[in-house]
N, CA, C and O atoms as a DFTB+ gen file, in Angstrom:
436 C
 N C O
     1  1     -14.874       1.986      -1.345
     2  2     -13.853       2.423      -2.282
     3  2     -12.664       1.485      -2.216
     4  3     -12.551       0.674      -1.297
     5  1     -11.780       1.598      -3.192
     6  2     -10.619       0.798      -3.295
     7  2      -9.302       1.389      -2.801
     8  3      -8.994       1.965      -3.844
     9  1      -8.616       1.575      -2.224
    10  2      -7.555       1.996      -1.610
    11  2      -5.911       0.958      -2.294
    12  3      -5.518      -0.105      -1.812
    13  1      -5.206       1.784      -3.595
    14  2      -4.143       1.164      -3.745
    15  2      -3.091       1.636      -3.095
    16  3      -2.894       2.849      -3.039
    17  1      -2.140       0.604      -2.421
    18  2      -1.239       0.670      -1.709
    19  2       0.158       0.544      -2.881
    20  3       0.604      -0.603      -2.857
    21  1       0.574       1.052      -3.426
    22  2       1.357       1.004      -4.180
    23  2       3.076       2.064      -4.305
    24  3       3.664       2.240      -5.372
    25  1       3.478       2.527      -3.156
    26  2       4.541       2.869      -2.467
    27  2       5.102       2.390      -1.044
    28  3       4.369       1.876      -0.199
    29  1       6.146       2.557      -0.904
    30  2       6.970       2.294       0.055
    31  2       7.630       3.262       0.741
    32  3       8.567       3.822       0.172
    33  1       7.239       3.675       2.211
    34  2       8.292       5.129       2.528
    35  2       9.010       5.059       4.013
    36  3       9.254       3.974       4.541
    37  1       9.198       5.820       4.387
    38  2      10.006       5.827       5.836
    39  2       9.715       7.026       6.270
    40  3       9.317       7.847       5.444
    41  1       9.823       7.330       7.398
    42  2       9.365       8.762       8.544
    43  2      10.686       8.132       9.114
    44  3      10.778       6.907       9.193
    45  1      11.440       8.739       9.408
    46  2      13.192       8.675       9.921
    47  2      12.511       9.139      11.650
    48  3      12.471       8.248      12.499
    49  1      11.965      10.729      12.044
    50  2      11.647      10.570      13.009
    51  2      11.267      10.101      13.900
    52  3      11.532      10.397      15.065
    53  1      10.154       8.786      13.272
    54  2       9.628       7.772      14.112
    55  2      10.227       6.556      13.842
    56  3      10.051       5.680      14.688
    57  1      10.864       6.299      12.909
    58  2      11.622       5.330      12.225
    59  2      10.249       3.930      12.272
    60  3      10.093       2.925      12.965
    61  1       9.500       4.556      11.165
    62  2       8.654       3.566      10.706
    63  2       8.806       3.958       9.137
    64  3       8.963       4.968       8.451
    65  1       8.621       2.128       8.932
    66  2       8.496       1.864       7.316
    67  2       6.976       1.753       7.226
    68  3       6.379       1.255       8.180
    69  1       6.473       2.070       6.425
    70  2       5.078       2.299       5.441
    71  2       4.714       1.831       4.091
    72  3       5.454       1.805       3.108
    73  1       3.587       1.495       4.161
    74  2       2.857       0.927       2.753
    75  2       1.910       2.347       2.358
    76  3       0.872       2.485       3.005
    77  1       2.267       3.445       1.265
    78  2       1.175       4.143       0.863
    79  2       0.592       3.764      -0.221
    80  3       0.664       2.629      -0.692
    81  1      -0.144       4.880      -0.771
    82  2      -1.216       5.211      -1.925
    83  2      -0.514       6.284      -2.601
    84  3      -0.427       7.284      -1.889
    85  1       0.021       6.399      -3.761
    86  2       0.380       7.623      -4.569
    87  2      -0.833       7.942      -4.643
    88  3      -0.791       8.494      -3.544
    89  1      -2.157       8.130      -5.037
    90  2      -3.043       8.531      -5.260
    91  2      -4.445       8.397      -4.025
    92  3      -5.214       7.437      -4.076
    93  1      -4.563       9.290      -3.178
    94  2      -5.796       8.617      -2.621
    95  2      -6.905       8.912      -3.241
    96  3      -7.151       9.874      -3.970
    97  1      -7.852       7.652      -2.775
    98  2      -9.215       8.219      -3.000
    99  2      -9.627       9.121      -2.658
   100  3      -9.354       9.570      -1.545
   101  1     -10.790       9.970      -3.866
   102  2     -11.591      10.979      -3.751
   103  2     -12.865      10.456      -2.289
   104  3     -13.258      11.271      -1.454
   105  1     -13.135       9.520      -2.304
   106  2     -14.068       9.136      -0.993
   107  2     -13.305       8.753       0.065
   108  3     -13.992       8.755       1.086
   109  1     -12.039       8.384       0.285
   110  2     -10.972       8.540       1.488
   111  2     -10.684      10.278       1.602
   112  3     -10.176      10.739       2.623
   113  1     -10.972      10.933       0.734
   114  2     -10.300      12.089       0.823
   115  2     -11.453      12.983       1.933
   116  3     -11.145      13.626       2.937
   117  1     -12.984      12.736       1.291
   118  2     -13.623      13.431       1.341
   119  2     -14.304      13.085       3.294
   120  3     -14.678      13.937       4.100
   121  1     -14.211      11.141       3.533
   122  2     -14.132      11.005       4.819
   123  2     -13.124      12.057       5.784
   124  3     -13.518      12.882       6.607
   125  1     -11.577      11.713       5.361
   126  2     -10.959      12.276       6.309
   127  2     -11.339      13.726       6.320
   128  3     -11.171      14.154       7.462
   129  1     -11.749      14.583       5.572
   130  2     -11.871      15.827       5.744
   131  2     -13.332      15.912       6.376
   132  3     -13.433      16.974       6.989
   133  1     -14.504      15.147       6.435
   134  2     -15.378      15.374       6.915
   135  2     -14.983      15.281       8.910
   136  3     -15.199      16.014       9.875
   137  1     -14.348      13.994       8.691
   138  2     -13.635      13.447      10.434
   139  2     -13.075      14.972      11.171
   140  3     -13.349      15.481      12.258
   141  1     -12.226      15.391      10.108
   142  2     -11.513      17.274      10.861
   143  2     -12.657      17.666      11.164
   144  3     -12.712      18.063      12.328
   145  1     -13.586      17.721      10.615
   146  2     -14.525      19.112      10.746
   147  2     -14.879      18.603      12.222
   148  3     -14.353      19.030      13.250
   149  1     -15.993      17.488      12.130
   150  2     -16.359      16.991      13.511
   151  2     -15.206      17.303      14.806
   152  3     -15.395      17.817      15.908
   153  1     -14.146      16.847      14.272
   154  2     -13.058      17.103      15.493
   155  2     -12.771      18.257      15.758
   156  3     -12.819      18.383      16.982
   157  1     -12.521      19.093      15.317
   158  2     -12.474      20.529      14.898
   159  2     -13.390      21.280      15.755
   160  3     -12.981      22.095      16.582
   161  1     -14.844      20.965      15.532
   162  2     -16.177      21.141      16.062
   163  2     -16.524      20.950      17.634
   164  3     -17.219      21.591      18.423
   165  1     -15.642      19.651      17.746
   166  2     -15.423      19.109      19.165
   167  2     -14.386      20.034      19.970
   168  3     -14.413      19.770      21.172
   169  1     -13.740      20.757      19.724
   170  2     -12.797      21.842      19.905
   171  2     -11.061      20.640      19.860
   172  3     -10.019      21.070      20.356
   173  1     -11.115      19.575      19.361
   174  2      -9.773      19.009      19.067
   175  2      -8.995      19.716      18.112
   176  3      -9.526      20.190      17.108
   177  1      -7.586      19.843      18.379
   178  2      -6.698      20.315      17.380
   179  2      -6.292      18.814      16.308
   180  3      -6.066      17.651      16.645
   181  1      -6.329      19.492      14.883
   182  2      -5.975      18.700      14.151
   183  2      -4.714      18.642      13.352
   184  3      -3.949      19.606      13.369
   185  1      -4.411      17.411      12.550
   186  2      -3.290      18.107      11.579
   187  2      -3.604      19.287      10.916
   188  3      -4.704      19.834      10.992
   189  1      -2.513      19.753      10.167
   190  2      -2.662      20.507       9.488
   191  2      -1.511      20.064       8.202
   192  3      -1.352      20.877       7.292
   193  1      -0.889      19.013       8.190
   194  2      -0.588      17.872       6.722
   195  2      -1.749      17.602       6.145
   196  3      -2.926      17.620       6.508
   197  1      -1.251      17.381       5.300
   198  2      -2.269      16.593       3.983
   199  2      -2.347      15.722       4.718
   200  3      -1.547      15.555       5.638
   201  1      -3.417      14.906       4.452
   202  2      -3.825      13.295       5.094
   203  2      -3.220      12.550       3.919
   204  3      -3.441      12.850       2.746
   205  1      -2.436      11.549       4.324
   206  2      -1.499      10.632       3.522
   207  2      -2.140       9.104       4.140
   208  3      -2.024       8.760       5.316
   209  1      -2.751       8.386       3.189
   210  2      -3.391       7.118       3.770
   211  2      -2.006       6.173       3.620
   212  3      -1.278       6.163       2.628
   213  1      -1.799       5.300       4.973
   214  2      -1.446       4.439       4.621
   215  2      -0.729       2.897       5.939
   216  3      -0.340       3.207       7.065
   217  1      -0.722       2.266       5.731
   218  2      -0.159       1.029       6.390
   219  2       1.300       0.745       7.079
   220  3       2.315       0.415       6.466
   221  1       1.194       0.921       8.313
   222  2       2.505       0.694       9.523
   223  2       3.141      -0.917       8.843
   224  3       2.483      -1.950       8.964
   225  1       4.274      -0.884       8.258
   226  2       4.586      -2.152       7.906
   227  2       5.874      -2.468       9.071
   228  3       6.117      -3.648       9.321
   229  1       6.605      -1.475       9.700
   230  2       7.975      -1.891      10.617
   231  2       7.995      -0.620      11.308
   232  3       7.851       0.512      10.846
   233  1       8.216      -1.040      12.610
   234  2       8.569      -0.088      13.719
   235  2      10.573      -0.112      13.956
   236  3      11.449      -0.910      13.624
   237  1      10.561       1.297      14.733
   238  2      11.859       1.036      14.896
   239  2      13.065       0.837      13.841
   240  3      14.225       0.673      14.220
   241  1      12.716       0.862      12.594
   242  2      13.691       0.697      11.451
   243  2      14.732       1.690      11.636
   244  3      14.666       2.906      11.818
   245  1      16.048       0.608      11.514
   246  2      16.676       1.763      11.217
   247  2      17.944       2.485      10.060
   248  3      19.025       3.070      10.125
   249  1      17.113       2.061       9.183
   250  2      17.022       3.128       7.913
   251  2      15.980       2.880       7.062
   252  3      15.108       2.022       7.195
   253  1      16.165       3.965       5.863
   254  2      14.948       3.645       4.998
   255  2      15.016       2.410       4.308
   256  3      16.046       1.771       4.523
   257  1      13.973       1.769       3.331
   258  2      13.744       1.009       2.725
   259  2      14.640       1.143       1.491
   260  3      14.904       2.308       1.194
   261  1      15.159       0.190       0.714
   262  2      15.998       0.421      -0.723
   263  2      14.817       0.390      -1.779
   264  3      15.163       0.702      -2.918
   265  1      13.622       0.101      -1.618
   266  2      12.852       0.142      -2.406
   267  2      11.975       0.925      -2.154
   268  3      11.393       0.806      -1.076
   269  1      11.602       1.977      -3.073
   270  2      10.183       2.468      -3.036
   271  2       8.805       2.727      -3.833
   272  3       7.963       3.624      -3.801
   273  1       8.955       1.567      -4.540
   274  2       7.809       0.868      -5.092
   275  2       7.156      -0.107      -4.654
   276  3       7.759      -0.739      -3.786
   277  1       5.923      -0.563      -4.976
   278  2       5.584      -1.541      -4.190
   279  2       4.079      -2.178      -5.208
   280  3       3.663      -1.490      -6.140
   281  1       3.622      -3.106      -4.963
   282  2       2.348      -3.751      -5.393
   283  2       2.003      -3.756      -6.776
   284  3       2.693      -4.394      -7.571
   285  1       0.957      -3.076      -7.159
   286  2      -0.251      -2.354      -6.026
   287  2      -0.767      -3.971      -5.567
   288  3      -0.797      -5.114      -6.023
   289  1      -1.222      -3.022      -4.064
   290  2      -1.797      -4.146      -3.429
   291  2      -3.283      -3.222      -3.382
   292  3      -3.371      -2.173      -2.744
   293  1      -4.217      -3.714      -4.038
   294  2      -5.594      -3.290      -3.674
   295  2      -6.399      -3.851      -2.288
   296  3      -6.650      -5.028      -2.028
   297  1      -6.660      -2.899      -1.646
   298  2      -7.441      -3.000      -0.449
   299  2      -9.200      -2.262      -0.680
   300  3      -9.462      -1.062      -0.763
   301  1      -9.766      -2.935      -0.714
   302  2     -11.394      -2.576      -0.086
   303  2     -11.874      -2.251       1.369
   304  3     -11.864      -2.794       2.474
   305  1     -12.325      -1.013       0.761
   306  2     -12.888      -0.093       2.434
   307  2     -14.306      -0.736       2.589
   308  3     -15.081      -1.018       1.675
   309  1     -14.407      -0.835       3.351
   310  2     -15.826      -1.354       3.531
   311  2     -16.709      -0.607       4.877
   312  3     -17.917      -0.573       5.110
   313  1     -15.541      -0.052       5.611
   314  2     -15.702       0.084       7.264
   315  2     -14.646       1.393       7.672
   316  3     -13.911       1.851       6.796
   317  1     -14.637       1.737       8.527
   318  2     -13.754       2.062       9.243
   319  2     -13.756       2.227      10.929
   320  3     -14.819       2.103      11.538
   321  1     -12.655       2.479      11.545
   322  2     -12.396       2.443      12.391
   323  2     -11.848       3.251      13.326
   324  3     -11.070       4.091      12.874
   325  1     -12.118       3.250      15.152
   326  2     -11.669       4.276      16.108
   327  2     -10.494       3.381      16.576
   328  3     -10.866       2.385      17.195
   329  1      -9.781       3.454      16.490
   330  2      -8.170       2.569      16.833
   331  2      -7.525       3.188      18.457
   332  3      -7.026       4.310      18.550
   333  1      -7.630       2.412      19.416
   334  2      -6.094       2.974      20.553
   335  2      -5.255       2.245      20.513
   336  3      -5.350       1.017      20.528
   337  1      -4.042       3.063      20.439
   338  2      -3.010       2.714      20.345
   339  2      -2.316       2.214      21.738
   340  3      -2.194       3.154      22.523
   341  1      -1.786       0.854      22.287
   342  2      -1.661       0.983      23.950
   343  2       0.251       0.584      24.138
   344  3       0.547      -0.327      23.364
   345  1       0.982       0.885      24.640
   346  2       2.298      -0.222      24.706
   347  2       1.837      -1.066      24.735
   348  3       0.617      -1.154      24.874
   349  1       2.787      -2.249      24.590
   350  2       2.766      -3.842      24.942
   351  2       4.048      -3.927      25.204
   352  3       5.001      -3.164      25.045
   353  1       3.864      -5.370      25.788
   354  2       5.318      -5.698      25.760
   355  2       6.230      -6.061      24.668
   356  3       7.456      -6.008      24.765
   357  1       5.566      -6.443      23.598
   358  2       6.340      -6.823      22.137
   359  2       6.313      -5.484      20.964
   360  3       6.715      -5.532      19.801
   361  1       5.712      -4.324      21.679
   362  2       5.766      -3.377      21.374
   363  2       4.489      -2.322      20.788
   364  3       4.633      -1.256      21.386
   365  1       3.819      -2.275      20.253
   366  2       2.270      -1.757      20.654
   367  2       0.809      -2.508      20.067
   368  3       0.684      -2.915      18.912
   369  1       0.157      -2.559      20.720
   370  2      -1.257      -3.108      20.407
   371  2      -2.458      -2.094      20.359
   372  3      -2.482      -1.135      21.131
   373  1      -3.518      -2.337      19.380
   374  2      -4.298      -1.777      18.915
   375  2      -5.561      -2.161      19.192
   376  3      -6.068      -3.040      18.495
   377  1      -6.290      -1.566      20.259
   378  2      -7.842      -1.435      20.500
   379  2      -8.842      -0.983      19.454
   380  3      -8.383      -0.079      18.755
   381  1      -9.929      -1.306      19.182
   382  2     -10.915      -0.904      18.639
   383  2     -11.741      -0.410      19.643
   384  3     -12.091      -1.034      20.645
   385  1     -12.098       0.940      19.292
   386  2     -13.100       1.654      20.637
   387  2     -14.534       1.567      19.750
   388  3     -15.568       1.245      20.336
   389  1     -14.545       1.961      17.873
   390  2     -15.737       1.726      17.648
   391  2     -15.608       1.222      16.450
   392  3     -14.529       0.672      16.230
   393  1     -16.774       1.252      15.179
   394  2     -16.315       0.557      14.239
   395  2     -17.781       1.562      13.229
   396  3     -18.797       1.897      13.838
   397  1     -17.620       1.851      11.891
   398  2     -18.635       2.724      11.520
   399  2     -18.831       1.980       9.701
   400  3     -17.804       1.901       9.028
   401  1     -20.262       1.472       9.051
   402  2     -20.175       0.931       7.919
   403  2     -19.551       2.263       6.751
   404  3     -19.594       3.372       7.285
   405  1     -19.068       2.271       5.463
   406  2     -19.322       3.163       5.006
   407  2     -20.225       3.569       3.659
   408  3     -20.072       3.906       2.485
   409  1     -21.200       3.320       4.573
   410  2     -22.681       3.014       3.596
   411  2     -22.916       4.199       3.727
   412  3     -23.933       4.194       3.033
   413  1     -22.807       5.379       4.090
   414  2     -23.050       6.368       4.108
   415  2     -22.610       7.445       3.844
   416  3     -21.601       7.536       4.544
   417  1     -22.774       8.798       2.981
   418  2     -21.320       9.934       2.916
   419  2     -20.835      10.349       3.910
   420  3     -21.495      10.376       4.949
   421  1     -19.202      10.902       3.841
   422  2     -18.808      11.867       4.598
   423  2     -19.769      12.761       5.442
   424  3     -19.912      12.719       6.664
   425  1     -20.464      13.662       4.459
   426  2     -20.827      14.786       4.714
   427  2     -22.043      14.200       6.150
   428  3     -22.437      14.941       7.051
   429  1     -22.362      12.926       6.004
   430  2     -23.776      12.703       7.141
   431  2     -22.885      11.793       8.113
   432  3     -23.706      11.144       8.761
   433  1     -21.453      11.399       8.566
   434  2     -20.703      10.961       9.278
   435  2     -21.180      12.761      10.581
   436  3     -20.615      12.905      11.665
């Protein structure tokens, strides 16, 4: 699926700037809700937000962006991914624990 990135936002609490999707995909939609169930299943607690797709562009900001439009920047899913998040010293780095094609539906994830 195609994933447009076409907003700009801020989370003040964490003071990160963001690249979203006004619109997500119906097959981003239907992954992340298949991912709850499994987790769910696993006895993990999940959100309970809407799943909002989108791209860490600045840590630490501190204020919002003056703009909140953006692109669209089209991105192609092809894959996805199990991400850890670790400190660093320049501030955090990102492990891959697994990696999954998405040649397949939600529903058989």
């Amino acid at each position: 699926f195609m994933l447009a990135l076409d907003c700009i936002g801020w989370w003040r609490r964490s003071r990160l700037v963001w690249a979203g999707a006004l619109n997500c995909p119906h097959e981003l939609e239907a992954l992340a809700a298949a991912l709850a169930v499994g987790l769910q299943a696993s006895g993990f607690r999940t959100e309970r937000r809407r799943f909002r797709p989108h791209v860490t562009l600045l840590r630490d900001a501190e204020r919002k962006p003056l703009q909140t439009a953006c692109g669209p920047v089209h991105w192609s899913a092809r894959q996805f991914v199990l991400a850890c998040s670790q400190p660093a010293e320049r501030g955090v780095e990102y492990r891959i624990v697994g990696k999954w094609p998405l040649e397949n539906t939600p529903a058989a994830l």
